[in-house]
C-alpha positions as CSV (number, residue, x, y, z in Angstrom):
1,X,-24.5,4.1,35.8
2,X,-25.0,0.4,35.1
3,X,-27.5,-0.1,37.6
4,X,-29.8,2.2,35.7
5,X,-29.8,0.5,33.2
6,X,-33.0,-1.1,31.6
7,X,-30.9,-2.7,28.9
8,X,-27.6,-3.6,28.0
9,X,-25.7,-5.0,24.9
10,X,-22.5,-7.0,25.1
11,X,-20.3,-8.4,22.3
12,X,-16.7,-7.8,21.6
13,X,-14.2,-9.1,19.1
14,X,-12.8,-11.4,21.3
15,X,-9.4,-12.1,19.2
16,X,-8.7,-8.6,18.4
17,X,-9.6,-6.7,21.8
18,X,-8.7,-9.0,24.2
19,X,-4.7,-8.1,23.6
20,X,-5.7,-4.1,23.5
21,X,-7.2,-4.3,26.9
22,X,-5.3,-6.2,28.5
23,X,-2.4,-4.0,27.9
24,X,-4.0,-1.0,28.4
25,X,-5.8,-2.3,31.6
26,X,-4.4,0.3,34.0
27,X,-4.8,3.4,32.0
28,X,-8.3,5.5,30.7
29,X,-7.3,5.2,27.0
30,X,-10.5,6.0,25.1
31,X,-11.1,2.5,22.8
32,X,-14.1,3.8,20.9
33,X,-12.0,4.5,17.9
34,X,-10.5,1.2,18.0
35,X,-13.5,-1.0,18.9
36,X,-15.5,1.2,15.8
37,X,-12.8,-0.1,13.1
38,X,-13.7,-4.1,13.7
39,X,-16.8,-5.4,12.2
40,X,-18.6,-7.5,15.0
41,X,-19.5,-10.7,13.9
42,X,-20.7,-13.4,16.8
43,X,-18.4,-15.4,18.7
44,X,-18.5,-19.1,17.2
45,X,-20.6,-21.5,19.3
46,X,-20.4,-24.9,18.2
47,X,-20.9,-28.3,19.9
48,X,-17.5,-29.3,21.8
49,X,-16.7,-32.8,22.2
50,X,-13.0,-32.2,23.0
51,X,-11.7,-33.3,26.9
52,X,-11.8,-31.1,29.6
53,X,-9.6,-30.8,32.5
54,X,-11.8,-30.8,36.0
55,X,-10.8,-31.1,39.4
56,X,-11.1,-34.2,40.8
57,X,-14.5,-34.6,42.2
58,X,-14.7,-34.9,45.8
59,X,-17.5,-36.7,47.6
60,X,-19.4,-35.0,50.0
61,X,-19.0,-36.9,53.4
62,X,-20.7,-34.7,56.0
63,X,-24.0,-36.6,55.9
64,X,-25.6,-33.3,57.1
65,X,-24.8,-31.8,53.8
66,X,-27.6,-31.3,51.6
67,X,-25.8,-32.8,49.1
68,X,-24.6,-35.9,50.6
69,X,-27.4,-38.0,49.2
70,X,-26.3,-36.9,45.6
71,X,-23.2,-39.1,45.9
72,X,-23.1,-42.4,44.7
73,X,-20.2,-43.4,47.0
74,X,-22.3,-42.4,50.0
75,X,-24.7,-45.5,49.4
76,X,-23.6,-49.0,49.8
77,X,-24.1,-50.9,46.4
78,X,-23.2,-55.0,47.4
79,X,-26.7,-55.7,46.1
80,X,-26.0,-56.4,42.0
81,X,-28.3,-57.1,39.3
82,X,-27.2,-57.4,36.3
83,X,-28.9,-56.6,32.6
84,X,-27.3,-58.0,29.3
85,X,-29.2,-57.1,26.3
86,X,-29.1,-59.0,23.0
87,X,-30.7,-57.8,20.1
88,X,-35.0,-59.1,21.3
89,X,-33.9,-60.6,24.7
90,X,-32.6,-59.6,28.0
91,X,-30.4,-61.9,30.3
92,X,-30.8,-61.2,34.1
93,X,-28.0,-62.9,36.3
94,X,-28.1,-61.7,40.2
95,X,-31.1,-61.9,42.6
96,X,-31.6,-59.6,45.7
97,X,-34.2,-60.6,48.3
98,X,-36.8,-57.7,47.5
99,X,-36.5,-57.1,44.0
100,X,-38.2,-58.5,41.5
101,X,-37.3,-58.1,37.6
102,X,-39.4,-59.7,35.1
103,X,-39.0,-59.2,31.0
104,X,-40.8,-58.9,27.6
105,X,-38.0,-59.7,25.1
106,X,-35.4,-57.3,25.9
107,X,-38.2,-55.0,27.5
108,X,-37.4,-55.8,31.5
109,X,-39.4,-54.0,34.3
110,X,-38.2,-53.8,37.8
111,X,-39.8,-53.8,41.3
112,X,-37.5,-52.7,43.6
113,X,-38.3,-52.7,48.0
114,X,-34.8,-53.7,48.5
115,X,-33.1,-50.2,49.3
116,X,-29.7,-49.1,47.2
117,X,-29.2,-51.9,44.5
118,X,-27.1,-51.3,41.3
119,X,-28.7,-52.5,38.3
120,X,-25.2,-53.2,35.5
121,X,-26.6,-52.5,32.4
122,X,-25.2,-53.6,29.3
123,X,-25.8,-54.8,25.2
124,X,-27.7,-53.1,22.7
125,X,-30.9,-53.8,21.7
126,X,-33.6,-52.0,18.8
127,X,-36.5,-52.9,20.4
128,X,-36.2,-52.5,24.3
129,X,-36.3,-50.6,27.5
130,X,-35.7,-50.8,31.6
131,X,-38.6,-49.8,33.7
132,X,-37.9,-49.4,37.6
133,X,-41.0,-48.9,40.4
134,X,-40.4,-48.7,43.7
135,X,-39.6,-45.7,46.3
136,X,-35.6,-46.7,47.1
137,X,-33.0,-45.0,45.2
138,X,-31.1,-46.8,43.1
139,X,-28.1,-46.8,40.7
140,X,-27.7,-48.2,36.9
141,X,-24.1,-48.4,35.7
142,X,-24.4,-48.3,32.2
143,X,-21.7,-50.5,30.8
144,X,-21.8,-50.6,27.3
145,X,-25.6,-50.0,26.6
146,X,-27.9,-49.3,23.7
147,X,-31.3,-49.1,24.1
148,X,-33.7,-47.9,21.7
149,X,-37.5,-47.7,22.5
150,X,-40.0,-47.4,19.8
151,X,-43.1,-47.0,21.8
152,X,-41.8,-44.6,24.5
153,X,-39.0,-44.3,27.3
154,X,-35.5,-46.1,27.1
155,X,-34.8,-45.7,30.7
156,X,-38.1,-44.8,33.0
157,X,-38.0,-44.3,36.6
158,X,-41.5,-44.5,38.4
159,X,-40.1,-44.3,41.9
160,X,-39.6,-40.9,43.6
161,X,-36.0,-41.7,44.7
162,X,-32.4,-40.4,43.8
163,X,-31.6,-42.3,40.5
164,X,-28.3,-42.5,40.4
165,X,-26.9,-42.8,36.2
166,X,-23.1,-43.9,36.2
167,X,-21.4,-43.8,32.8
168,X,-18.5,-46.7,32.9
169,X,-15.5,-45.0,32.8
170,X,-14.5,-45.2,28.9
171,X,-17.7,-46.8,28.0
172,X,-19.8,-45.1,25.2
173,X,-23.9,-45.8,26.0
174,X,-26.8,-44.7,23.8
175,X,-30.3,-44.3,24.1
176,X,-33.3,-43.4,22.1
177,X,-36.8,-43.3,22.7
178,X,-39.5,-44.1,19.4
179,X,-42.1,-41.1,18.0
180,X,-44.9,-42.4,18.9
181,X,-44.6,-43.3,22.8
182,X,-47.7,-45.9,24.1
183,X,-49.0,-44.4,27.1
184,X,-50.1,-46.5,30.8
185,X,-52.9,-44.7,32.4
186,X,-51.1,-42.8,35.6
187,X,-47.6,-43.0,34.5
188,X,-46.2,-40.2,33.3
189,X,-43.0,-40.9,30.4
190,X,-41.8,-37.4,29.1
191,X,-38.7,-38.3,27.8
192,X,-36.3,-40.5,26.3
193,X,-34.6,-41.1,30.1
194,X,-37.3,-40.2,32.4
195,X,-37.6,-40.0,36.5
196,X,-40.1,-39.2,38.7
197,X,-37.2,-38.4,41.1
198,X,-34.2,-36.9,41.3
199,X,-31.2,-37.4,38.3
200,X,-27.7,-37.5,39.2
201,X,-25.2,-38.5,36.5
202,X,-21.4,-39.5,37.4
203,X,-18.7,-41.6,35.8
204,X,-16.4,-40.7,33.1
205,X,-17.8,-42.0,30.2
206,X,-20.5,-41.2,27.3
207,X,-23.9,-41.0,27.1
208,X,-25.6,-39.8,24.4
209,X,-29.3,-39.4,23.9
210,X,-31.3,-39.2,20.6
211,X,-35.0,-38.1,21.7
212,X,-37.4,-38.3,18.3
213,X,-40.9,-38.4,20.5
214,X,-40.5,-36.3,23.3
215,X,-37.7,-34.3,25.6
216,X,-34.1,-36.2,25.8
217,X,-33.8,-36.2,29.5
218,X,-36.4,-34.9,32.2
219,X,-36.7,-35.5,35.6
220,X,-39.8,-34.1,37.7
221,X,-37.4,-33.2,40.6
222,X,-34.0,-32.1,39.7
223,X,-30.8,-32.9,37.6
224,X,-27.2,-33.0,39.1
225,X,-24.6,-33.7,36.5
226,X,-21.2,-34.8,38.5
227,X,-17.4,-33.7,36.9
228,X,-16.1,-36.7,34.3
229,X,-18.8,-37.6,32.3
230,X,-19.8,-36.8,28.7
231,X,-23.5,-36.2,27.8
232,X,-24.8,-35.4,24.2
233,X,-28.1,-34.7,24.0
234,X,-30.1,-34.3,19.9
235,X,-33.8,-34.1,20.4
236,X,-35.9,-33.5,17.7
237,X,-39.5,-33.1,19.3
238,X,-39.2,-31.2,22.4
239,X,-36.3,-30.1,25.0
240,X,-32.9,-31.3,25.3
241,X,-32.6,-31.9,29.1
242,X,-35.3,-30.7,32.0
243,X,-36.2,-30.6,35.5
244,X,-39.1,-29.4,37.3
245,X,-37.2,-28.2,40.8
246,X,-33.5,-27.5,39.1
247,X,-30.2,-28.5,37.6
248,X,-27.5,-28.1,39.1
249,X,-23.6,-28.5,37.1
250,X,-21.0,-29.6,39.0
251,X,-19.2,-30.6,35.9
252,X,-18.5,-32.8,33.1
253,X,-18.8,-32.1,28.7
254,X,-22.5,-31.3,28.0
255,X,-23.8,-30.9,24.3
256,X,-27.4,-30.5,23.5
257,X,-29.1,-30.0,20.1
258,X,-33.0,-28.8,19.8
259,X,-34.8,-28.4,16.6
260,X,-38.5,-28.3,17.6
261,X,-40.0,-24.8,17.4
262,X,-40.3,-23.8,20.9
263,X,-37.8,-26.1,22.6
264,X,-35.0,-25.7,25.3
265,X,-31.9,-27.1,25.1
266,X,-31.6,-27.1,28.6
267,X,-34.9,-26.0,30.8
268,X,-34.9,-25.5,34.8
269,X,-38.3,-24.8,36.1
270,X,-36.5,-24.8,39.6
271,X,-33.5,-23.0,40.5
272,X,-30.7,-23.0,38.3
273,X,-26.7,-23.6,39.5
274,X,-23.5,-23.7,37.3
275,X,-20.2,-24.4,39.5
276,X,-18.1,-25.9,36.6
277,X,-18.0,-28.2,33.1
278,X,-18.8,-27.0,29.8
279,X,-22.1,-26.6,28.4
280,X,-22.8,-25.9,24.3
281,X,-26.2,-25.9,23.6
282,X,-27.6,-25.2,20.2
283,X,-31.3,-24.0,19.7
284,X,-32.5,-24.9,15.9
285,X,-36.4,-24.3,16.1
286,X,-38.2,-21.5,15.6
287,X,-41.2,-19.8,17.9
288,X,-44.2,-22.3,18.4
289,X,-47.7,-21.2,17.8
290,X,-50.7,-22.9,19.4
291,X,-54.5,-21.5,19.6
292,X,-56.4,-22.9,22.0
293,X,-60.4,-21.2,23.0
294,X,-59.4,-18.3,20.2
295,X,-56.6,-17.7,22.2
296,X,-52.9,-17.4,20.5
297,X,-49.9,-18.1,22.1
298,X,-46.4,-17.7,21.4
299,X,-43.3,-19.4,22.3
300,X,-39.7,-18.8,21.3
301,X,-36.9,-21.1,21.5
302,X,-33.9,-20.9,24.0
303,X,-30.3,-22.7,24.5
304,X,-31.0,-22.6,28.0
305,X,-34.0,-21.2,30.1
306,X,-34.6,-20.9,33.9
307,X,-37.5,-19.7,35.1
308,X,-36.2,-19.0,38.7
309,X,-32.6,-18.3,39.8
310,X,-29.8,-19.2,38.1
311,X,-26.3,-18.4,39.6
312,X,-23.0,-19.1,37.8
313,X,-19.9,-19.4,39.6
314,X,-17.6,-21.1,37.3
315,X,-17.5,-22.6,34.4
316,X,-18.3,-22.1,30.7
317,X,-21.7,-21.7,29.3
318,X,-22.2,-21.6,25.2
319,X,-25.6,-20.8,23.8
320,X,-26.8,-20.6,20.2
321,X,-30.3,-20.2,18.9
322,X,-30.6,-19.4,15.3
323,X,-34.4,-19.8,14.5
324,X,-37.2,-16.8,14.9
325,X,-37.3,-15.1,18.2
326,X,-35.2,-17.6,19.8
327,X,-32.6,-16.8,22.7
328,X,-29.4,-17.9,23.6
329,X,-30.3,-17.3,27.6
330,X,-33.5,-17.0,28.6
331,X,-34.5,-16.3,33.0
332,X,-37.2,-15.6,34.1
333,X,-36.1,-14.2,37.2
334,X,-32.7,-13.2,38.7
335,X,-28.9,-14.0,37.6
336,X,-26.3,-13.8,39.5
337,X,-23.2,-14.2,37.7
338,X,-20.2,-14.2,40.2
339,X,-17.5,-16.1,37.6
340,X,-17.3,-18.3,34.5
341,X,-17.7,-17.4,31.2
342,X,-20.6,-17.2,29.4
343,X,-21.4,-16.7,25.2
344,X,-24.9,-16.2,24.2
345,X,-25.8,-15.9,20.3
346,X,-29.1,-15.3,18.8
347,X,-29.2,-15.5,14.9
348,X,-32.5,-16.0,14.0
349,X,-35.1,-13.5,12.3
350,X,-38.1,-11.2,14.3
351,X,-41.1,-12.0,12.6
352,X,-43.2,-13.4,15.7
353,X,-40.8,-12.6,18.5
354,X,-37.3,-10.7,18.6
355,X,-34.2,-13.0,19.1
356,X,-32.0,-12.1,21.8
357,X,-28.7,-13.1,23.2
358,X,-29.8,-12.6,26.8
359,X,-33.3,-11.9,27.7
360,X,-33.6,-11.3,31.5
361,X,-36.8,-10.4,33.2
362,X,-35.6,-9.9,36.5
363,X,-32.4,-8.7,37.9
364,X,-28.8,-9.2,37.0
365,X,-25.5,-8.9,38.6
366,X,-22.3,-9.2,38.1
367,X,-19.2,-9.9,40.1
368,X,-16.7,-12.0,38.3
369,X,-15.8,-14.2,35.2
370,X,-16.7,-13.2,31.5
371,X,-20.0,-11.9,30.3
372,X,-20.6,-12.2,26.0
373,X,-24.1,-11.1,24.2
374,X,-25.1,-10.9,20.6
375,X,-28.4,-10.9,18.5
376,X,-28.1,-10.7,14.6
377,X,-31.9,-8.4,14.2
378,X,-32.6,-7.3,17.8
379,X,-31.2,-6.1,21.4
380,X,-28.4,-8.5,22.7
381,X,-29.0,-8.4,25.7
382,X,-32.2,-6.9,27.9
383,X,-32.5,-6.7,31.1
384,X,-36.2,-5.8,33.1
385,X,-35.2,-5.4,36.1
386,X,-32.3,-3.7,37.6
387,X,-28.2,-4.5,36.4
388,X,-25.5,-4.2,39.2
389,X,-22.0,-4.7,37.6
390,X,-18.8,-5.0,40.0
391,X,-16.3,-2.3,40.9
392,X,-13.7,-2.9,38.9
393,X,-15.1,-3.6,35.8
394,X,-14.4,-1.4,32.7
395,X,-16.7,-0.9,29.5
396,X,-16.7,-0.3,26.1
397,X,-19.6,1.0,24.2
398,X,-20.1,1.6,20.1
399,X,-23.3,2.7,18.7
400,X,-24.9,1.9,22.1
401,X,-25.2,-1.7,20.4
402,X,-22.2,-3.6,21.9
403,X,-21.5,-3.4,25.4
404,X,-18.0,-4.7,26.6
405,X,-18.3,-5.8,30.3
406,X,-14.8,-7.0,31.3
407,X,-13.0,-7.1,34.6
């Protein structure tokens, strides 16, 4: 039946049906009359700052791994350069043959043809930011920091290489880019922390991001966020965190706020992987309207959107938009949901586009974990393309408006 299915609603009251079902699990009780007496309100989505218990994350050391390059511990780092900043000045201490690192008051750029080098950065200034060119990867340990930009970029990679962020265990580190960012012809800054390569963050400490110009973090190759560290993302302007070629969540405590009409709180253009961590993001803005040659276009907020694949295996996902049309999950393609938990909420109103929990135009499956949708005005959940839900799996239906999908 369910892979016939053009569209499907989910929502449950989690409190008050989880103990009924569970009991009940091995029989063919009819629930309709029970379900029909509770009022369903939306599961509560707020931002989570509380610890999280993770496996310990092991390093990948089979260096024909495709992921053995995203591990910090796979690079030697006996090259050090470190970064004080105080208030309008930066102090550099450390030279490496090959790397030259010259500053502006507590603006310091870096040219970097020495391979793996850690860069220790650490202070707080208003009126700053760390540049890095050069095509070797890298690593900055942010020990401390605070760095706010008023012209652009707090952190802005211009080389094509792994970028390696490492949050000091217990550290708490800030940054914030300005609302008007001063462009250089050929460089491209699109966020608060920016790279032209690839983003992996580690550590287990705090980072948290306060984008008034532009997106918090981007990257224009893809995002790998390591189990330990906490990330906080508020962006005012446009989306929370993106990549151009995917994000991938190993792990860690991720919050992200949006409030521009149109934005993402999290945005793969690439394909999409959750393996563990908790992710709450929260989508404030309502549906952007441009008109460009007499043309209109429309776009509506989501917590997260992928526009290719995005498989879930484990972890927990919470998504809130609350302004017009937005979404909680938005994929442009397939999901393949094989465990985890996901909650999606969509609150907002219908004027210019209808808000939905889970908007997917491609396929969907289902083979493990827990699967929650709700919209306040409009379907909870729609599906295009075609829905394949696992053997085992039992549903509950009321009003053909909430959908129960629970193994």
């Amino acid at each position: 039946m369910e892979s016939k299915m053009k569209k499907i609603y989910f929502g449950l009251v989690v409190l008050a049906l989880g103990l009924v079902l569970s009991s009940c699990e091995k029989d063919d009780t009819d629930f309709s009359d029970i379900i029909a007496e509770y009022q369903v309100e939306p599961a509560e989505v707020e931002l989570d700052f509380s610890a999280l218990s993770e496996i310990p994350d092991v390093p990948v050391t089979d260096e024909n791994d495709s992921a053995y390059n995203d591990y910090v511990e796979n690079s030697p780092w006996n090259k050090v350069i470190n970064i004080d900043l105080n208030g309008e000045n930066a102090v550099i201490t450390g030279t490496v043959p090959g790397v030259m690192v010259q500053t502006d008051g507590a603006h310091v750029t870096v040219v970097n043809m020495s391979g793996p080098v850690k860069f220790v950065v650490s202070g707080q200034t208003s009126n700053g930011s760390l540049k890095i060119y050069g095509d070797k990867r890298f690593q900055i340990l942010l020990n401390g920091a605070e760095i706010t930009n008023p012209n652009g970029a707090a952190i802005n990679n211009q080389g094509s290489k792994s970028l390696y962020v490492v949050v000091a265990d217990g550290t708490v580190n800030r940054l914030q880019d300005g609302a008007n960012y001063v462009m250089v012809d050929e460089e491209d800054q699109k966020s608060a922390l920016f790279s032209e390569g690839q983003i992996i963050f580690s550590g287990h400490g705090e980072l948290a991001v306060n984008a008034v110009g532009r997106a918090g973090i981007r990257s224009d190759d893809y995002i790998r966020i390591r189990p330990g560290v906490k990330i906080y993302v508020n962006s005012t302007a446009l989306d929370g965190i993106r990549a151009n070629d995917g994000i991938i969540i190993d792990g860690g405590v991720i919050n992200v706020e949006t409030t521009g009409d149109g934005a993402k709180g999290l945005r793969s253009e690439g394909p999409m992987t959750v393996n563990g961590g908790r992710v709450t993001a929260i989508s404030y803005g309502d549906t952007r309207i441009t008109t460009e040659d007499e043309i209109i276009d429309t776009t509506a907020c989501a917590a997260l959107a992928c526009d290719t694949l995005l498989t879930v295996t484990n972890g927990t996902l919470r998504l809130r938009a609350t302004g017009d049309g937005g979404k909680g999950l938005n994929a442009k393609q397939n999901v393949d949901f094989k465990g985890g938990a996901l909650v999606a909420v969509a609150e907002g109103t219908k004027k210019i586009k209808k808000p939905k929990g889970v908007k997917i135009d491609g396929n969907f499956s289902i083979s493990g974990g827990y699967f929650y949708s709700y919209s306040r005005r409009s379907d909870p959940m729609e599906v295009e393309g075609t829905t394949s839900v696992a053997t085992g799996y039992k549903t509950y239906e009321k009003k053909a408006k909430v959908l129960l999908i629970e193994y």
